[in-house]
FIVEX-881724 format. One record per residue (C-alpha): residue number from 1; residue in one letter; chain; x, y, z. Coordinates in Angstrom, 1 decimal, padded with zeros to 4 digits, m for minus. Layout:
N
[zapa NUM,"A","A",[X,Y,Z]]
...
This chain:
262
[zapa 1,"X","A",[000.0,000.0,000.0]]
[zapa 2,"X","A",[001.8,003.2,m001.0]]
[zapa 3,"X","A",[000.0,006.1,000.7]]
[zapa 4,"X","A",[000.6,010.0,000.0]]
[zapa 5,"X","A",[m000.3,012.4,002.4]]
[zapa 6,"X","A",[m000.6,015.9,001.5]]
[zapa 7,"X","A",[000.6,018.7,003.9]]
[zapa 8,"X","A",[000.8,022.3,004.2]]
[zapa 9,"X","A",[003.1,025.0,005.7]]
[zapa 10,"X","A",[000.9,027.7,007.6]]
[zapa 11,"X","A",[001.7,030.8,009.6]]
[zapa 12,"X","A",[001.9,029.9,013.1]]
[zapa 13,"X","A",[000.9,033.1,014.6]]
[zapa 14,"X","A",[m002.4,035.4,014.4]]
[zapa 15,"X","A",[m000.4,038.3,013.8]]
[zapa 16,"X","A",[m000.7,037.6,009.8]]
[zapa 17,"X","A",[m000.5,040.2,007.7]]
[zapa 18,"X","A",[m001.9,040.6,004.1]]
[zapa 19,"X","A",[m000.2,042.3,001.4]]
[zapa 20,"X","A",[m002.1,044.9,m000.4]]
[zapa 21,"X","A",[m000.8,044.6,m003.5]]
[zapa 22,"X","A",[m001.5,041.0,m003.9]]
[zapa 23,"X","A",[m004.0,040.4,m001.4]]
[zapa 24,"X","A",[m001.7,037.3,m000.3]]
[zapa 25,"X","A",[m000.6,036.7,003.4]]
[zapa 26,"X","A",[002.6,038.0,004.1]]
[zapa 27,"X","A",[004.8,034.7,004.9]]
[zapa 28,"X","A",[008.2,036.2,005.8]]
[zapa 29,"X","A",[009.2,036.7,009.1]]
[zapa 30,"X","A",[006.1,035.2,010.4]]
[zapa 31,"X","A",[006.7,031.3,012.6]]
[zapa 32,"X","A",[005.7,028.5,009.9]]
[zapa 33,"X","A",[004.0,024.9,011.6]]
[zapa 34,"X","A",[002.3,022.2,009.8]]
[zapa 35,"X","A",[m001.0,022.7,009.1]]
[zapa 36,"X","A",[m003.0,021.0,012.1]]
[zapa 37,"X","A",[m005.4,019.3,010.5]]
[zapa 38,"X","A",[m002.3,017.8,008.6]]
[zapa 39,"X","A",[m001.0,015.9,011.5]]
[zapa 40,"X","A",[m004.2,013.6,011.8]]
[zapa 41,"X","A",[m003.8,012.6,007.9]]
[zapa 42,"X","A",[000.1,011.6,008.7]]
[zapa 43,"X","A",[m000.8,009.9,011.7]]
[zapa 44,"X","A",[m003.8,007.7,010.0]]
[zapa 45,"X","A",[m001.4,007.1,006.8]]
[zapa 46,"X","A",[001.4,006.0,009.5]]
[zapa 47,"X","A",[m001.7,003.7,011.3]]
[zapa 48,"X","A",[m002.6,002.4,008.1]]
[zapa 49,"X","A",[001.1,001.2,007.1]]
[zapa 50,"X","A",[001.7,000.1,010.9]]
[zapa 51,"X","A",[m001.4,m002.5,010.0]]
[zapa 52,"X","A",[m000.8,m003.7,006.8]]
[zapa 53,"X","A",[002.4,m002.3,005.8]]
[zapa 54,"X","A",[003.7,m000.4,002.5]]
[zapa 55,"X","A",[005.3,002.9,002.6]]
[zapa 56,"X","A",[004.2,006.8,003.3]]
[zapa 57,"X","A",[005.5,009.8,000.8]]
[zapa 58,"X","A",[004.7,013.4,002.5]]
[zapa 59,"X","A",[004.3,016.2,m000.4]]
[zapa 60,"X","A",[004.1,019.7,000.2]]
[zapa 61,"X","A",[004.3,022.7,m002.0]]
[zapa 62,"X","A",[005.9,025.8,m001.2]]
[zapa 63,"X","A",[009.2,027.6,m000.7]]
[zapa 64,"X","A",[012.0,025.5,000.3]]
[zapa 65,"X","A",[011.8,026.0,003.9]]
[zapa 66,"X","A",[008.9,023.8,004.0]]
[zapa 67,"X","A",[011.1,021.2,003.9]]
[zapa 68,"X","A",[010.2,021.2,007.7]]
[zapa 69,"X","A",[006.9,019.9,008.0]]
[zapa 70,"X","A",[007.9,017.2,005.3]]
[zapa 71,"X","A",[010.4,016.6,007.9]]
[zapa 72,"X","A",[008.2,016.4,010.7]]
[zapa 73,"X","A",[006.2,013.7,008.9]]
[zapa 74,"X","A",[009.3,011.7,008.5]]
[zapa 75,"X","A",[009.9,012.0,012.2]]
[zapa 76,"X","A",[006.8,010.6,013.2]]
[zapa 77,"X","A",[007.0,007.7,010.5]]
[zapa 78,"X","A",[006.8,008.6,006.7]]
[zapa 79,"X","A",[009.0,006.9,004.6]]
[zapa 80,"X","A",[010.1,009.5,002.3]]
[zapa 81,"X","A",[009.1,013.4,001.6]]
[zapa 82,"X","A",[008.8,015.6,m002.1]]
[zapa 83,"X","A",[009.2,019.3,m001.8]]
[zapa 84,"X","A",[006.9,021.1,m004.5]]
[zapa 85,"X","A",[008.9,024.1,m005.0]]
[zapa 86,"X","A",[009.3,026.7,m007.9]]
[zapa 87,"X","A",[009.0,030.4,m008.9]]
[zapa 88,"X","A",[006.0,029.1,m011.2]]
[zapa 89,"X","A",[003.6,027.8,m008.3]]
[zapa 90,"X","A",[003.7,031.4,m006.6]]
[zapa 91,"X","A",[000.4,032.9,m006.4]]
[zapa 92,"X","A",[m001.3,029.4,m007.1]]
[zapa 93,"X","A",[m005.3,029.0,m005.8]]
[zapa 94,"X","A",[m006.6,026.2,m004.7]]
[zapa 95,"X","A",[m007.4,025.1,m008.2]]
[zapa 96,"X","A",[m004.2,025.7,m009.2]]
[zapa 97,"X","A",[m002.3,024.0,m006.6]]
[zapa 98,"X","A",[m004.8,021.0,m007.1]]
[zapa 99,"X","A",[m003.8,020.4,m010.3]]
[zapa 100,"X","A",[000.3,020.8,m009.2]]
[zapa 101,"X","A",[m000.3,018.3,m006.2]]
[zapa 102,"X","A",[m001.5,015.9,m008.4]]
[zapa 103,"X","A",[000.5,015.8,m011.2]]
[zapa 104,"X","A",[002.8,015.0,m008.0]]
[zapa 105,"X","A",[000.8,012.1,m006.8]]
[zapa 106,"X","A",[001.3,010.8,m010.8]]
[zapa 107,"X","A",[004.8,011.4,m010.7]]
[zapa 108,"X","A",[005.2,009.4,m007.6]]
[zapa 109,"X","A",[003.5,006.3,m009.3]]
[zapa 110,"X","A",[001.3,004.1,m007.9]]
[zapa 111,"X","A",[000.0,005.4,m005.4]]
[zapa 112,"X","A",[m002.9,003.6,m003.5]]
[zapa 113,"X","A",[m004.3,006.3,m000.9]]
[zapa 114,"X","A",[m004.6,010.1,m000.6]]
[zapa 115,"X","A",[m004.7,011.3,002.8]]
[zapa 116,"X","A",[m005.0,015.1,003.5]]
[zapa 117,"X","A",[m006.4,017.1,006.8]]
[zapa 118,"X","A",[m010.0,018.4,005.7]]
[zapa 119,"X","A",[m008.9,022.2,005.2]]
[zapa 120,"X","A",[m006.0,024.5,006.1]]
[zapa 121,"X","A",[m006.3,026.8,008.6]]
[zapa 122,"X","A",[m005.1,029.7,006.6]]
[zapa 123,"X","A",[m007.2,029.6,003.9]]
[zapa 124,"X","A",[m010.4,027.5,005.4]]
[zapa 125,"X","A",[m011.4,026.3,002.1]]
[zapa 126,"X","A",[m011.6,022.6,002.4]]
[zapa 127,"X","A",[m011.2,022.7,m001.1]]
[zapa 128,"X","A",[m007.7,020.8,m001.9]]
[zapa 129,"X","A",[m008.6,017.7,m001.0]]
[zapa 130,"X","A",[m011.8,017.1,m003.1]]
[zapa 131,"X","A",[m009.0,018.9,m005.9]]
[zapa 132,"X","A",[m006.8,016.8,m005.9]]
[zapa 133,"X","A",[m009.5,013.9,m006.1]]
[zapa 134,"X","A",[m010.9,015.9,m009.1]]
[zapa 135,"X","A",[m007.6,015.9,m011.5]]
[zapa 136,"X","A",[m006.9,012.4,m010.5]]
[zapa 137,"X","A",[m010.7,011.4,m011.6]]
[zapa 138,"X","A",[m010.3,008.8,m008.1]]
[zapa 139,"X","A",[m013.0,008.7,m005.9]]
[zapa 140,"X","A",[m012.9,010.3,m002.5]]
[zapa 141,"X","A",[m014.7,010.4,000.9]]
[zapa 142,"X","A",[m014.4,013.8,002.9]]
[zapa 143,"X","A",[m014.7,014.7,006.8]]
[zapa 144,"X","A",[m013.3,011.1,007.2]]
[zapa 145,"X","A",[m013.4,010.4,010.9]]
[zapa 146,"X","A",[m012.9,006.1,011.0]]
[zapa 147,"X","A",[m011.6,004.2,009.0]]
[zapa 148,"X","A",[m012.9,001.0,010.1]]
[zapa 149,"X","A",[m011.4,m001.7,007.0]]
[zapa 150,"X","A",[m009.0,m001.6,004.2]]
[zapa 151,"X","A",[m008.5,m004.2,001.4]]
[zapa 152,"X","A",[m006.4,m004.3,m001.4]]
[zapa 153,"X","A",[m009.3,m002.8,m003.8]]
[zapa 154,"X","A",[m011.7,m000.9,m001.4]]
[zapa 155,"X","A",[m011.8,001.5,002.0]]
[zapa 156,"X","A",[m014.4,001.9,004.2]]
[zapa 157,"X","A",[m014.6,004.9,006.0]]
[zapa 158,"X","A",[m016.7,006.9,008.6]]
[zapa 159,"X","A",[m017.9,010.3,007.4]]
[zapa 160,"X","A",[m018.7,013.0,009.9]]
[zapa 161,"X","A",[m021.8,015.5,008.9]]
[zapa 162,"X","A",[m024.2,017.5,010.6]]
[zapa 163,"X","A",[m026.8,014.9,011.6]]
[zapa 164,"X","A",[m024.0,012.4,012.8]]
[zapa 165,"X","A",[m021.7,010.4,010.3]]
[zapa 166,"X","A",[m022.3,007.6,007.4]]
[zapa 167,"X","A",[m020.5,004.6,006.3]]
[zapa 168,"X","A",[m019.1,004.2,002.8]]
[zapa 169,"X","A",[m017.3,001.8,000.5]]
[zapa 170,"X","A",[m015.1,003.6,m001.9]]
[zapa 171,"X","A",[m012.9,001.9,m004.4]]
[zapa 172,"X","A",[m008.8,002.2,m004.5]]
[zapa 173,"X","A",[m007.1,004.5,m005.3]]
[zapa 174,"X","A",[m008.8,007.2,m003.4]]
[zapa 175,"X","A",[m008.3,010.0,m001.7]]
[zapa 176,"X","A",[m009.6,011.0,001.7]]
[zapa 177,"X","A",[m009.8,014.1,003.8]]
[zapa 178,"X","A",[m009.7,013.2,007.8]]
[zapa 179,"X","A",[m010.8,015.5,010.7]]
[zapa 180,"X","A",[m009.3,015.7,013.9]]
[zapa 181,"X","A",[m011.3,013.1,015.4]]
[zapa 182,"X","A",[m009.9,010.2,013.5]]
[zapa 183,"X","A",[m006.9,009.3,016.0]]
[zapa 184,"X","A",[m004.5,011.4,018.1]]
[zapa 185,"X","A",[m001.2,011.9,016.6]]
[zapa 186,"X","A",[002.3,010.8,018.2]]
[zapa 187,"X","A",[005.0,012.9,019.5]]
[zapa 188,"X","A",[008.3,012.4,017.5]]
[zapa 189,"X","A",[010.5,010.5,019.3]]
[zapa 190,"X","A",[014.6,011.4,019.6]]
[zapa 191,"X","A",[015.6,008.4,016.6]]
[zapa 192,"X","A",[012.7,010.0,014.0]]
[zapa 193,"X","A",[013.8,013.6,014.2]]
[zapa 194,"X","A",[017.4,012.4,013.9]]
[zapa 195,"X","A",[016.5,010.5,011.1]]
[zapa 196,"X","A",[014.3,012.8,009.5]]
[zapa 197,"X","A",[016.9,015.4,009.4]]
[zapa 198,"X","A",[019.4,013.1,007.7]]
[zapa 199,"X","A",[017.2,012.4,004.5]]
[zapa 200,"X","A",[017.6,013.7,001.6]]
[zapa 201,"X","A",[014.4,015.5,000.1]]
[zapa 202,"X","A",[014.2,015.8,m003.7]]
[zapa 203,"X","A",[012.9,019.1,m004.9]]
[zapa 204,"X","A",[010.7,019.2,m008.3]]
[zapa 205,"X","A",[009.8,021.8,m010.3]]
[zapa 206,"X","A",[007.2,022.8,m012.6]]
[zapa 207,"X","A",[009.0,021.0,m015.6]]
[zapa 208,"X","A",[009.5,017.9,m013.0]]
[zapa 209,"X","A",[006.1,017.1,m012.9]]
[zapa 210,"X","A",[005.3,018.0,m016.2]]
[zapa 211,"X","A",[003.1,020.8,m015.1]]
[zapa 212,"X","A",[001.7,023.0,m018.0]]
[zapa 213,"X","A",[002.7,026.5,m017.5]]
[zapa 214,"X","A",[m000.7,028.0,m018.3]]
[zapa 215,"X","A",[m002.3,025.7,m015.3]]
[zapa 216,"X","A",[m000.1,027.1,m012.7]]
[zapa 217,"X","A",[001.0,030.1,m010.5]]
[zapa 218,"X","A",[m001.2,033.1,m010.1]]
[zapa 219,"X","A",[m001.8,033.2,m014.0]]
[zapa 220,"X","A",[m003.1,029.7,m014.2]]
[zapa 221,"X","A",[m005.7,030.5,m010.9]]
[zapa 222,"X","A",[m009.3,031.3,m012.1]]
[zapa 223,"X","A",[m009.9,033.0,m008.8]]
[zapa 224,"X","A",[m008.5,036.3,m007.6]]
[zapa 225,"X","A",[m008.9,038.0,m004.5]]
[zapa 226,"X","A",[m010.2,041.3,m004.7]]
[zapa 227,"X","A",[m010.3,042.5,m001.2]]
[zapa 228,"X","A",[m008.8,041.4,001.9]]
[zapa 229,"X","A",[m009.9,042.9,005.5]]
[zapa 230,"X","A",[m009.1,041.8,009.0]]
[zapa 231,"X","A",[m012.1,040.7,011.1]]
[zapa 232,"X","A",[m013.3,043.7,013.3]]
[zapa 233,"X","A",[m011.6,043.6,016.9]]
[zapa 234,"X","A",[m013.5,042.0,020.0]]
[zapa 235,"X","A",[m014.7,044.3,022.6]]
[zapa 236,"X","A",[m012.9,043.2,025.6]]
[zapa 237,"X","A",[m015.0,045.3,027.9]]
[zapa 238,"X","A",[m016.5,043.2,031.0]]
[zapa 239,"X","A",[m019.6,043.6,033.1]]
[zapa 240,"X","A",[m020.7,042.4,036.5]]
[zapa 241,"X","A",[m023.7,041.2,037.2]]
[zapa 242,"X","A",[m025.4,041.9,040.8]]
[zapa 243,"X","A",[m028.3,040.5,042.5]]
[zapa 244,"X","A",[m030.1,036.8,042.5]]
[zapa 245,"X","A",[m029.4,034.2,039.8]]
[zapa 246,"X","A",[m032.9,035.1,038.2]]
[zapa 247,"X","A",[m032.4,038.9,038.2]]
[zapa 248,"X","A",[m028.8,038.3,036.8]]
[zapa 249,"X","A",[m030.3,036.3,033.4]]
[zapa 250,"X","A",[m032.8,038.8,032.8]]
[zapa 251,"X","A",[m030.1,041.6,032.8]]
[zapa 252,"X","A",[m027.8,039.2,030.6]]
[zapa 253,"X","A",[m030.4,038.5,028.5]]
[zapa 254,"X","A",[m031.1,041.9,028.5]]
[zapa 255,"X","A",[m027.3,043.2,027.2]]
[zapa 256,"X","A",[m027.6,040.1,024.7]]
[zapa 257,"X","A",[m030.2,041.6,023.2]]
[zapa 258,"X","A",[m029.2,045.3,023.0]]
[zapa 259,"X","A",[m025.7,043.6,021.1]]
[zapa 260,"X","A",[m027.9,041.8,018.7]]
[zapa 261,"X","A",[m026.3,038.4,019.8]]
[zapa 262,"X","A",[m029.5,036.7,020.5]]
């Protein structure tokens, strides 16, 4: 079973800025992580080969200091990482980087299993994923939160939704999207991160994959961002309540209402 998990490098703080000009966030000099969502699709890939073995290939796209996370993912039990990284893929969508990810996946050769977490936290589109599943023309199962049997052939998974989850049967390959729910991932131990800083990463490029040029980077990205603003800031301001539990919800109630909130 060859399984690909797809990862992402995010801006670890709050403190993100946007650039005007481009409307993109502003990456440098900002803390980089692994997306969170991310670890839960390494983990369940590493589960998965744990059970019935094969090998796990972390891919990421971006600049090459997101060599990290690829290098997290090896600490924790991936078998080998592929850095995504060129001029070309700057400004990318999610259509866009879709389409690089999996020429990737091709690239690699066959692969079994997609894994990826079910949305990035800097962007919040959830759209990747079902992407990627797209320009492969594989099925895919998203909000994955179980994955209760795997064959040769065929996964079935638990999907999480709003009136509880389902049960489905897709055919290999696949890809899947998992939520947080799915397992709890494992701290590195001291031998992973030494060996995941001792392997070697290959870096591809556009003409690696055989990407067309027209398909990628901010040219190749059917959507554009027109306007970016900040969320408007919290009041912070507190209020004490007086009196008996009864006349202290009516005067909650009360200040709820006034703010719109209820």
């Amino acid at each position: 079973m060859k399984i690909v998990v797809c990862v992402k490098q995010v801006p670890g703080s709050n403190d993100a800025k946007i650039d005007p000009e481009t409307k993109r966030i502003v990456r440098e000099g900002i803390k980089a992580v692994t997306n969170p969502f991310d670890t839960y699709a390494v983990e369940e890939a590493v589960r998965i080969k744990e059970k019935i073995g094969g090998e796990v290939v972390v891919l990421t796209m971006g600049p090459p200091r997101a060599d990290i996370v690829l290098r997290e993912g090896i600490s924790v039990g991936a078998d080998k990482a592929v850095l995504l990284s060129d001029r070309a893929f700057g400004g990318s969508d999610t259509w866009a980087t879709s389409y690089a990810l999996a020429k990737a996946i091709e690239k690699i050769g066959g692969v079994d299993l997609v894994i990826c977490g079910k949305q990035a936290i800097d962007g919040d589109t959830a759209q990747v994923g079902p992407g990627i599943a797209a320009q492969l023309g594989w099925p895919q199962a998203t909000y994955v939160m179980e994955v209760p049997r795997l064959s040769e052939d065929s996964i079935d998974v638990k999907r999480m939704h709003e009136d509880g989850w389902d049960l489905c049967r897709i055919a290999l390959p696949a890809v899947l999207t998992v939520v947080k729910d799915i397992n709890q991932p494992r701290i590195p131990t001291l031998r992973g991160r030494l060996a995941a800083q001792k392997i070697g990463i290959p870096t591809w490029t556009a003409a690696d994959i055989g990407a067309d040029s027209a398909l990628i980077g901010l040219n190749g990205s059917p959507t554009r961002v027109v306007k970016t603003n900040p969320p408007p800031a919290r009041e912070k301001a507190s209020m004490k309540l007086d009196g008996t539990p009864a006349d202290s919800a009516r005067k909650l109630v009360h200040e709820l209402r006034l703010r719109s909130l209820v």
